[in-house]
Chimera marker file (.cmm) of the C-alpha trace (Angstrom):
<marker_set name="trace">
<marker id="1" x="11.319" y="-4.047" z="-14.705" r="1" g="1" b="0" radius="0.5"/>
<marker id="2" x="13.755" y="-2.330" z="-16.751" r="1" g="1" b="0" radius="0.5"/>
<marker id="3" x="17.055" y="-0.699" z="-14.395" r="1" g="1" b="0" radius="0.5"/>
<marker id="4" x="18.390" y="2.303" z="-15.915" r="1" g="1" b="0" radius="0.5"/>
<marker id="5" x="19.735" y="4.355" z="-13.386" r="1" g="1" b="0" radius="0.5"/>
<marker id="6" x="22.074" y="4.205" z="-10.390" r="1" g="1" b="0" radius="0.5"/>
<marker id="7" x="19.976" y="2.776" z="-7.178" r="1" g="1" b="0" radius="0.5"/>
<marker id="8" x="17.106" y="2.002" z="-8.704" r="1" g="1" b="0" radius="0.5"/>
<marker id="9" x="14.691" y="-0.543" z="-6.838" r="1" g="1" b="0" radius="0.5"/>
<marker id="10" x="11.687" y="-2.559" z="-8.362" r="1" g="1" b="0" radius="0.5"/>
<marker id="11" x="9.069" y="-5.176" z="-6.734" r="1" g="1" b="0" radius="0.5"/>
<marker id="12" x="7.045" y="-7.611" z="-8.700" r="1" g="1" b="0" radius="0.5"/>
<marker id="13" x="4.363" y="-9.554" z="-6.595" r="1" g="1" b="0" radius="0.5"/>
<marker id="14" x="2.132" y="-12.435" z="-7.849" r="1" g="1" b="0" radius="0.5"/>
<marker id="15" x="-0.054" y="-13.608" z="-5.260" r="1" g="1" b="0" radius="0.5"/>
<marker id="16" x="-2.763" y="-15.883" z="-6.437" r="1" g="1" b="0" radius="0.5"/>
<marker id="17" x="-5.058" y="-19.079" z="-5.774" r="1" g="1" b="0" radius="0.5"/>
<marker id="18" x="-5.879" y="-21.731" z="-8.167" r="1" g="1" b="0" radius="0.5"/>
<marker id="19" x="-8.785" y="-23.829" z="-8.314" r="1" g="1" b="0" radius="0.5"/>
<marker id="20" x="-10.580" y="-26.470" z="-10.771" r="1" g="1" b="0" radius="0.5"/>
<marker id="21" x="-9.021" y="-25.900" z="-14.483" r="1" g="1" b="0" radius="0.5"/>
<marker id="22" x="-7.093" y="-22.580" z="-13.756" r="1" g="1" b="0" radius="0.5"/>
<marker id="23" x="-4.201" y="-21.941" z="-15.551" r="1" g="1" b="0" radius="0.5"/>
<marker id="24" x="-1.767" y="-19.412" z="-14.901" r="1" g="1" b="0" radius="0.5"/>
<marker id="25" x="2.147" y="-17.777" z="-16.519" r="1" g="1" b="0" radius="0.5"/>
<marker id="26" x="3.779" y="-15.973" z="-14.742" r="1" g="1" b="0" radius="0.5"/>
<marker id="27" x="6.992" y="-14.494" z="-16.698" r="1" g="1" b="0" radius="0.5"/>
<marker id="28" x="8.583" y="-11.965" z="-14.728" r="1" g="1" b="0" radius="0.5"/>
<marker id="29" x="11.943" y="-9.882" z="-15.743" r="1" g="1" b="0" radius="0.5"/>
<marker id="30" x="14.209" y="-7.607" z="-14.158" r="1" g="1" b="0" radius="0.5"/>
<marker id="31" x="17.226" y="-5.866" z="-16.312" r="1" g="1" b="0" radius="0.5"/>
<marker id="32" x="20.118" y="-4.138" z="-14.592" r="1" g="1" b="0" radius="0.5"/>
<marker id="33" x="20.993" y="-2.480" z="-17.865" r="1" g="1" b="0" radius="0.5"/>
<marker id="34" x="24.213" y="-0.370" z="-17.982" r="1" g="1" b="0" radius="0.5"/>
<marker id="35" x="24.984" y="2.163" z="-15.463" r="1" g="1" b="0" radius="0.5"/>
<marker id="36" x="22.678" y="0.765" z="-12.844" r="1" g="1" b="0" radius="0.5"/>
<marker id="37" x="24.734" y="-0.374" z="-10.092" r="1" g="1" b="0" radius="0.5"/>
<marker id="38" x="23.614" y="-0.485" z="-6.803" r="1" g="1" b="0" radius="0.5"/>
<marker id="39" x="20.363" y="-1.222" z="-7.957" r="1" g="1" b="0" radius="0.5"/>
<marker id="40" x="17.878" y="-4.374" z="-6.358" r="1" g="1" b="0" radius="0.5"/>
<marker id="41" x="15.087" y="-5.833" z="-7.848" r="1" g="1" b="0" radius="0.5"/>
<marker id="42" x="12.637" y="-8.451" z="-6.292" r="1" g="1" b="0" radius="0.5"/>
<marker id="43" x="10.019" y="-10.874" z="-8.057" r="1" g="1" b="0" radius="0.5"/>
<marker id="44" x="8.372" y="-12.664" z="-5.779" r="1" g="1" b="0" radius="0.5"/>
<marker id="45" x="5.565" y="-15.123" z="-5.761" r="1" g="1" b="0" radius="0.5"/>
<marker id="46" x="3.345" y="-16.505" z="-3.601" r="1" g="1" b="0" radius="0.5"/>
<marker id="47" x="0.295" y="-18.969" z="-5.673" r="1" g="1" b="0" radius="0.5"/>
<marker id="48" x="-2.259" y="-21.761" z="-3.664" r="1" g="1" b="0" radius="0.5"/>
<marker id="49" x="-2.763" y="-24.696" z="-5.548" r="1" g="1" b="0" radius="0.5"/>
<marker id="50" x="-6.867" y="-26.090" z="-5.182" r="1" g="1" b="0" radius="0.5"/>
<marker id="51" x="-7.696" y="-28.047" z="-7.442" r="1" g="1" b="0" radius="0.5"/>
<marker id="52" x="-6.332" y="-31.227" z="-9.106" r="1" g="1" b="0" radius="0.5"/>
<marker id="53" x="-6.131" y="-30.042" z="-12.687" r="1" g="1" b="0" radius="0.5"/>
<marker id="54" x="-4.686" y="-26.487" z="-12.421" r="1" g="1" b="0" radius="0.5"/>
<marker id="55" x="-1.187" y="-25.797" z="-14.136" r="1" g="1" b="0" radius="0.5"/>
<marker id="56" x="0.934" y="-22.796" z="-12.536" r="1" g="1" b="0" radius="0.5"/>
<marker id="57" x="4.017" y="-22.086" z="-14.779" r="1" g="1" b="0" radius="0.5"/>
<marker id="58" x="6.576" y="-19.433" z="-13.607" r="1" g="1" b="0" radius="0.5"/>
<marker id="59" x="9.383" y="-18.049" z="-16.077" r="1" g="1" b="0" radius="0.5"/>
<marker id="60" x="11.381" y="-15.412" z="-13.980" r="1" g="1" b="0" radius="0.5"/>
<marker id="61" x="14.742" y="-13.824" z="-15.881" r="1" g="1" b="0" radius="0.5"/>
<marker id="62" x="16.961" y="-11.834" z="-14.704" r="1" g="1" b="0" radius="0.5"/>
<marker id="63" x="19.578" y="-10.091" z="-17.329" r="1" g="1" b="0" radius="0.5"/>
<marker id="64" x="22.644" y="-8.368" z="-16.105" r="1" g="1" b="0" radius="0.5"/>
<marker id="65" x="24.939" y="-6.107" z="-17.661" r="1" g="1" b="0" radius="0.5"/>
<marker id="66" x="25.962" y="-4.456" z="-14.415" r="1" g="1" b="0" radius="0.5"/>
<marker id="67" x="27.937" y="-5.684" z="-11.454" r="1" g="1" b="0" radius="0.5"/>
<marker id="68" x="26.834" y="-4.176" z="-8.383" r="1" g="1" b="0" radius="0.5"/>
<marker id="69" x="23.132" y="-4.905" z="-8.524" r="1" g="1" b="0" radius="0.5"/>
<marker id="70" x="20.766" y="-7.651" z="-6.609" r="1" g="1" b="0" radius="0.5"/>
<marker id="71" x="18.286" y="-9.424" z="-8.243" r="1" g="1" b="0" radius="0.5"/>
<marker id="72" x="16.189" y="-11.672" z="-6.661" r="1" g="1" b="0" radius="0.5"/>
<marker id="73" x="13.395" y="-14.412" z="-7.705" r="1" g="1" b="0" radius="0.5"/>
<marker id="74" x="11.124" y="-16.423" z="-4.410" r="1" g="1" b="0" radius="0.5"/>
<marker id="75" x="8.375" y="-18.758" z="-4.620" r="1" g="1" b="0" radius="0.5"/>
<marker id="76" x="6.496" y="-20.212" z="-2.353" r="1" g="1" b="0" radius="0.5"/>
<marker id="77" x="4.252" y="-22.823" z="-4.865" r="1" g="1" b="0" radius="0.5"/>
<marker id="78" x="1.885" y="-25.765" z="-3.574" r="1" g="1" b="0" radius="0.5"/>
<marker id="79" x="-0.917" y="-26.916" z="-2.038" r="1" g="1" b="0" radius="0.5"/>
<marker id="80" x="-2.183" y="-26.875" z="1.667" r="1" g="1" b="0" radius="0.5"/>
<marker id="81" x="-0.640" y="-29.837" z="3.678" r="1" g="1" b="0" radius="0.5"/>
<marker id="82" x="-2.757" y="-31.583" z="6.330" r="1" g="1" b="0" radius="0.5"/>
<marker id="83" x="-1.176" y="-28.874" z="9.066" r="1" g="1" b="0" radius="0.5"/>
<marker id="84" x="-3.101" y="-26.462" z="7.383" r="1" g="1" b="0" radius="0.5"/>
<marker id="85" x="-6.289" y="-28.480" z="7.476" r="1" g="1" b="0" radius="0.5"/>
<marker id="86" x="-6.526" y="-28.958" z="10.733" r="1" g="1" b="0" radius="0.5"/>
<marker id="87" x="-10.019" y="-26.934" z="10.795" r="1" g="1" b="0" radius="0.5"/>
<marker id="88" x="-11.059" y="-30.773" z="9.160" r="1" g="1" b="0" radius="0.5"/>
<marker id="89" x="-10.459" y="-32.215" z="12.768" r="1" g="1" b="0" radius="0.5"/>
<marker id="90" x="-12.544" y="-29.442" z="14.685" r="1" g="1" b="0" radius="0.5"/>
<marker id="91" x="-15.660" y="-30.971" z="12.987" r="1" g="1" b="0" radius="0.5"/>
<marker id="92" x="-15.350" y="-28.571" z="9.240" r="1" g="1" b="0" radius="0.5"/>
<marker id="93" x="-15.055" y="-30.921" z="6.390" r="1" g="1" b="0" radius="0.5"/>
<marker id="94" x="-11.716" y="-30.587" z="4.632" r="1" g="1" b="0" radius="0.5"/>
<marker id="95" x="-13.323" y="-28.848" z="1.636" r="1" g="1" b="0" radius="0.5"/>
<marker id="96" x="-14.715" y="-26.067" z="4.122" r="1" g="1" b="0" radius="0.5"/>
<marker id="97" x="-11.647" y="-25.503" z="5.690" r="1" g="1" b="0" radius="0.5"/>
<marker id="98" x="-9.609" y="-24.984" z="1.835" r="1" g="1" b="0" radius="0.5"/>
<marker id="99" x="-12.690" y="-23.171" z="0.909" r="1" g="1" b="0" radius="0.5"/>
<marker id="100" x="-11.847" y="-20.509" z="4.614" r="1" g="1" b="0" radius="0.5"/>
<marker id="101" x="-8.401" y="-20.559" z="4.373" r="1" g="1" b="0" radius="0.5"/>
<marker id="102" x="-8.484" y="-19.272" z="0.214" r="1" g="1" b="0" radius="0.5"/>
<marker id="103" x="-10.683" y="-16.506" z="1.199" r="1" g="1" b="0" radius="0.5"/>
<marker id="104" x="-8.883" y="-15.414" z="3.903" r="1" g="1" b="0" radius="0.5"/>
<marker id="105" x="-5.937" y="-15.444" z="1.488" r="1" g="1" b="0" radius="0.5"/>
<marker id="106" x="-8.458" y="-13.495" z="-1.255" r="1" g="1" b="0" radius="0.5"/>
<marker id="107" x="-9.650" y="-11.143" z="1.369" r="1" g="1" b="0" radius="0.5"/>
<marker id="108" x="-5.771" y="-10.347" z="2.102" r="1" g="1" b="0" radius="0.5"/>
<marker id="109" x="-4.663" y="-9.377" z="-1.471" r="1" g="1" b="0" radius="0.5"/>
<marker id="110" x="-8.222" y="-7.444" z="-1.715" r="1" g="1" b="0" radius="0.5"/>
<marker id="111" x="-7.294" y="-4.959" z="0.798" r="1" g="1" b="0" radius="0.5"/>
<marker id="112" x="-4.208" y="-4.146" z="-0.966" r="1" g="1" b="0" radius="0.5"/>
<marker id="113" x="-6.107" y="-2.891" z="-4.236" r="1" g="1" b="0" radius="0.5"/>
<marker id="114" x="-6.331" y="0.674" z="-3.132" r="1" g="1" b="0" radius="0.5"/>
<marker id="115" x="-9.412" y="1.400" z="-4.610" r="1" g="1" b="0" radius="0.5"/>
<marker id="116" x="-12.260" y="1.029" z="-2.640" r="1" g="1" b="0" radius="0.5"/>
<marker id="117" x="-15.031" y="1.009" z="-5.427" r="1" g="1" b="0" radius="0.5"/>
<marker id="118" x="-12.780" y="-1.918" z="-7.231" r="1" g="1" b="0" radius="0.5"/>
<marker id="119" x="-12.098" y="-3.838" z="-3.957" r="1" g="1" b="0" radius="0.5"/>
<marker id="120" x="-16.319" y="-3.836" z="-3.503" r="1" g="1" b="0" radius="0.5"/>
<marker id="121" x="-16.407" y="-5.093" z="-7.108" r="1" g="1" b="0" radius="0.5"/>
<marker id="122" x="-14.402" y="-8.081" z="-6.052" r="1" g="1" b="0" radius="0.5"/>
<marker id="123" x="-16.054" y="-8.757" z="-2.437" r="1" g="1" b="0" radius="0.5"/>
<marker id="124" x="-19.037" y="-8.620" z="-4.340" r="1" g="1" b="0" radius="0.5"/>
<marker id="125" x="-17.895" y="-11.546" z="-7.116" r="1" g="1" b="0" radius="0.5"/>
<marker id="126" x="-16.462" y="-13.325" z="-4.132" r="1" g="1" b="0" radius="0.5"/>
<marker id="127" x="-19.906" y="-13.529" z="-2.343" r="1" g="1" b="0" radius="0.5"/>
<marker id="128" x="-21.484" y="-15.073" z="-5.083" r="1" g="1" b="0" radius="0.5"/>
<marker id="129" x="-18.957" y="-18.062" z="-5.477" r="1" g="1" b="0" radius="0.5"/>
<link id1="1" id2="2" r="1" g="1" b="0" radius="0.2"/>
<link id1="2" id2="3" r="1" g="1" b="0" radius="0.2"/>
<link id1="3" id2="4" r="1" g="1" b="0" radius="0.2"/>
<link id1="4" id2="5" r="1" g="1" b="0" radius="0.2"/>
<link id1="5" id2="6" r="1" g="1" b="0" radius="0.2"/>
<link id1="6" id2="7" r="1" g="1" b="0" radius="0.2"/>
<link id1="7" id2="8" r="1" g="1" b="0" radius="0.2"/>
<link id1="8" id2="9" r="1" g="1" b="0" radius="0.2"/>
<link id1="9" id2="10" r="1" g="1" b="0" radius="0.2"/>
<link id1="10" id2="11" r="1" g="1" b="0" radius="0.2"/>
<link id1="11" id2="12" r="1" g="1" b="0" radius="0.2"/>
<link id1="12" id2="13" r="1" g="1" b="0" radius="0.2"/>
<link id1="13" id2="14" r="1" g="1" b="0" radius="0.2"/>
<link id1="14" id2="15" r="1" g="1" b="0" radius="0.2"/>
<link id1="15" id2="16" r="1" g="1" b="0" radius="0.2"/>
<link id1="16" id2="17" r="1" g="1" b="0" radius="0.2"/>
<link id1="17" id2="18" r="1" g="1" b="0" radius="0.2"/>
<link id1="18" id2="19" r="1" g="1" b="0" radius="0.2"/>
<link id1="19" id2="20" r="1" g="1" b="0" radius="0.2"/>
<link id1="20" id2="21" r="1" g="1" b="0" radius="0.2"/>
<link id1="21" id2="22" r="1" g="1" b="0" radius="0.2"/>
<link id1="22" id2="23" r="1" g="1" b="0" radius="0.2"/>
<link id1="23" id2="24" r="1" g="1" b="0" radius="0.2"/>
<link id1="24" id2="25" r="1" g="1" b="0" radius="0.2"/>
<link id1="25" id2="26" r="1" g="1" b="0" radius="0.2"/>
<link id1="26" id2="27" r="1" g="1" b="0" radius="0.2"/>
<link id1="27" id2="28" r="1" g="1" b="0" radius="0.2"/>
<link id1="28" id2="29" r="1" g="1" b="0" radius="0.2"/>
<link id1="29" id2="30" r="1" g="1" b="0" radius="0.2"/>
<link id1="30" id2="31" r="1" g="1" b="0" radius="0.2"/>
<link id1="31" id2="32" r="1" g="1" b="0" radius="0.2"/>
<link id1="32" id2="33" r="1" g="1" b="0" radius="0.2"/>
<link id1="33" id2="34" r="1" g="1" b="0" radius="0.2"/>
<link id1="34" id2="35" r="1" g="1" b="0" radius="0.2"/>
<link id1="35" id2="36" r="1" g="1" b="0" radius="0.2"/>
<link id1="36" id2="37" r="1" g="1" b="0" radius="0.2"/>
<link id1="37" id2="38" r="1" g="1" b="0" radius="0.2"/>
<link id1="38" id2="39" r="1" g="1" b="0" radius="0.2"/>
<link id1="39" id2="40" r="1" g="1" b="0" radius="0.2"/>
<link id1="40" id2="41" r="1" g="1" b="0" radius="0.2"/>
<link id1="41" id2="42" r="1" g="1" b="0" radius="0.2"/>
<link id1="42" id2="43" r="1" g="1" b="0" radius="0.2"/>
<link id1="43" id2="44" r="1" g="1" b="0" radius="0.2"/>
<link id1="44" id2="45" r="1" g="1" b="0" radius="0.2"/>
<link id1="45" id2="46" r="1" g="1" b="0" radius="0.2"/>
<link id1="46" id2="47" r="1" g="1" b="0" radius="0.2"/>
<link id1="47" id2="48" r="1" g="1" b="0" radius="0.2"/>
<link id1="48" id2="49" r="1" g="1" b="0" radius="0.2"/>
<link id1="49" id2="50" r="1" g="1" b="0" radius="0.2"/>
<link id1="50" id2="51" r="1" g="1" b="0" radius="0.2"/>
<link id1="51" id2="52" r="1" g="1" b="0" radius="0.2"/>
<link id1="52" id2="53" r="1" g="1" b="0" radius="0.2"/>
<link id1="53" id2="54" r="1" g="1" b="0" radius="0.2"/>
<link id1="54" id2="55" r="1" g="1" b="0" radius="0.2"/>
<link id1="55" id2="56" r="1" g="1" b="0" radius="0.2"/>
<link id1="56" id2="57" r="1" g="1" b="0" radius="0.2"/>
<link id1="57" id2="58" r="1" g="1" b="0" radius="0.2"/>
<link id1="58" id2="59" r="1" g="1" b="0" radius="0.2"/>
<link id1="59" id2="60" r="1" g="1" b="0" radius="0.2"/>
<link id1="60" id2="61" r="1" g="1" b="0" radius="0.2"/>
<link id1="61" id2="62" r="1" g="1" b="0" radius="0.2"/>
<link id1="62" id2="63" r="1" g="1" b="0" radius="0.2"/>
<link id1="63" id2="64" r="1" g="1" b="0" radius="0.2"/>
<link id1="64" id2="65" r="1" g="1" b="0" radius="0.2"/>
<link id1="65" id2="66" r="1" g="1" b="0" radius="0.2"/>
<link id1="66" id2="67" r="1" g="1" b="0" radius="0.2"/>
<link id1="67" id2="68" r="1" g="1" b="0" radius="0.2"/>
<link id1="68" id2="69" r="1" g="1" b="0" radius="0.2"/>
<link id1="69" id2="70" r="1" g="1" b="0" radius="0.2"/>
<link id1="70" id2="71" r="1" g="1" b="0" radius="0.2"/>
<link id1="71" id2="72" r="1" g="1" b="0" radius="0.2"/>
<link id1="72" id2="73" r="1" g="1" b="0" radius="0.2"/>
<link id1="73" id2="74" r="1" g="1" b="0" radius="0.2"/>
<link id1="74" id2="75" r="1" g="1" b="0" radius="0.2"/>
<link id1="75" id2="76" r="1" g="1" b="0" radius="0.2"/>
<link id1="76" id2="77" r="1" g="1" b="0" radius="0.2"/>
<link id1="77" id2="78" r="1" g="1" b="0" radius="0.2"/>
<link id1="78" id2="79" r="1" g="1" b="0" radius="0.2"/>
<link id1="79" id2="80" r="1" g="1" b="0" radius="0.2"/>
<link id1="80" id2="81" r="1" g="1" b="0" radius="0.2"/>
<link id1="81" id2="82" r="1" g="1" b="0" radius="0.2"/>
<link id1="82" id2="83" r="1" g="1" b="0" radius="0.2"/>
<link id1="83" id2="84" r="1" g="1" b="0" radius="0.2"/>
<link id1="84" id2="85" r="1" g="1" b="0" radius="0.2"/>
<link id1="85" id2="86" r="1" g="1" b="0" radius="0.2"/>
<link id1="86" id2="87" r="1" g="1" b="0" radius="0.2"/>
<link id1="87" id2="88" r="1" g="1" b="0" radius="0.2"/>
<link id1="88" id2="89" r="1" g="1" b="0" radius="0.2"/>
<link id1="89" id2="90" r="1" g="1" b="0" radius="0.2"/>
<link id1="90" id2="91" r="1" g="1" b="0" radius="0.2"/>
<link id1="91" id2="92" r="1" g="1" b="0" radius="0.2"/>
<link id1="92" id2="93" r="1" g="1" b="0" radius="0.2"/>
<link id1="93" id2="94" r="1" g="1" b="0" radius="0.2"/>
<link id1="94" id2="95" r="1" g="1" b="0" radius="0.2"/>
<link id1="95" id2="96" r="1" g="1" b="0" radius="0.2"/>
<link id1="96" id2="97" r="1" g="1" b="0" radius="0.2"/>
<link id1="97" id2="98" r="1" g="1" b="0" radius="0.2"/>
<link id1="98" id2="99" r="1" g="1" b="0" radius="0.2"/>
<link id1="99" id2="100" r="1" g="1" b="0" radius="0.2"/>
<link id1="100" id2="101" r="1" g="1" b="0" radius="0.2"/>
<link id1="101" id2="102" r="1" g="1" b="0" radius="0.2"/>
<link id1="102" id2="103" r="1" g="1" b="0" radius="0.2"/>
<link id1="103" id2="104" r="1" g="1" b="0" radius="0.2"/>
<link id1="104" id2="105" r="1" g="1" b="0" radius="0.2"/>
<link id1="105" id2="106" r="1" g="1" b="0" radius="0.2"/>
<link id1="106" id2="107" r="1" g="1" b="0" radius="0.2"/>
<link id1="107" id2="108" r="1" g="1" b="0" radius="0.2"/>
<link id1="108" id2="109" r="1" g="1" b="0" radius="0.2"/>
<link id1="109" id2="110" r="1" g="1" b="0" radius="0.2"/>
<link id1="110" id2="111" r="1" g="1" b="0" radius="0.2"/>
<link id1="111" id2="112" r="1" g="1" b="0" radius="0.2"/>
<link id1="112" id2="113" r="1" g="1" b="0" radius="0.2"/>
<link id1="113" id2="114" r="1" g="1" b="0" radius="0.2"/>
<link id1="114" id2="115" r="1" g="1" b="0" radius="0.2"/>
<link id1="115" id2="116" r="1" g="1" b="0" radius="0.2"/>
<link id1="116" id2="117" r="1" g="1" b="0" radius="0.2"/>
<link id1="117" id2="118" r="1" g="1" b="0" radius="0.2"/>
<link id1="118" id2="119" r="1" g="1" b="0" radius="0.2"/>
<link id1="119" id2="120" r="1" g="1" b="0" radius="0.2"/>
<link id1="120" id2="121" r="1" g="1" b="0" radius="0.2"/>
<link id1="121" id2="122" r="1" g="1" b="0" radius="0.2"/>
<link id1="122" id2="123" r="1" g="1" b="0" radius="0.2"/>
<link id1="123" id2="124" r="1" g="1" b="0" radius="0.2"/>
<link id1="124" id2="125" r="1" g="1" b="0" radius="0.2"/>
<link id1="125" id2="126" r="1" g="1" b="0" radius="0.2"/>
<link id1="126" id2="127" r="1" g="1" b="0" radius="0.2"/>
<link id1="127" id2="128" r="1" g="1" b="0" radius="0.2"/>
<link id1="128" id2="129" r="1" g="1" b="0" radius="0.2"/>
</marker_set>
C-alpha cells in the first residue's frame, strides 16, 4: 500500500488456515511516502496452524518518509490450544472438533467474498474435502 496523499488510509487482511504440507508468505508493505501525513495504514493477520508440517512466514515493512502517519502490523499466529478443543470432551474426537472449528473459520472469510457465484465455487470445493 503505497501513501501518497494527505489522510490516506489502507487495510491489508490475511486470514487463512493451514493444514498438512501448506506453505504460505505473507510480505505485506505500507509506504507513507512524502506529503502523506496524517495518513494510517493497517496489515493485519490472522492464520490457523493444522497440521504438523506447515510453514507460515510473515515479512511485514513499513517505510516512512513522513512524520505524522500510523502504521501498524498484528498477528495473531498458532495453533488451537486444548481450550479450544473442548468439543473433544463432549464425546467429538479432537480431529472432529479442528476439522468444525476450521470451517467455521472458512465459512467466515467466505461470506466476505462479495460475489455470490465465487463464494458457491468455494462452498462447493469445501464440501468435497
Amino acid at each position: 500500500a503505497v501513501h501518497k496523499g494527505k489522510k490516506t488510509v489502507s487495510e491489508m487482511n490475511a486470514d487463512g488456515i493451514l493444514d498438512d504440507q501448506a506453505f504460505k508468505l505473507f510480505r505485506g508493505t505500507i509506504d507513507f511516502k512524502n506529503g502523506s501525513s496524517g495518513s494510517k495504514g493497517d496489515e493485519k493477520e490472522d492464520v490457523l496452524l493444522m497440521g504438523d508440517y506447515v510453514v507460515n512466514q510473515t515479512i511485514p515493512l513499513i517505510l516512512c518518509a513522513e512524520e505524522d502517519v500510523d502504521g501498524n502490523h498484528g498477528a495473531s499466529i498458532g495453533q488451537l490450544d486444548e481450550e479450544m478443543l473442548y468439543l473433544s470432551s463432549r464425546g467429538m474426537s479432537a480431529e472432529s472438533a479442528s476439522k468444525m472449528i476450521a470451517r467455521a473459520r472458512m465459512d467466515a472469510v467466505c461470506q466476505k467474498i462479495g460475489d455470490e457465484q465465487l463464494e458457491k465455487l468455494v462452498q462447493d470445493y469445501l464440501e468435497e474435502e
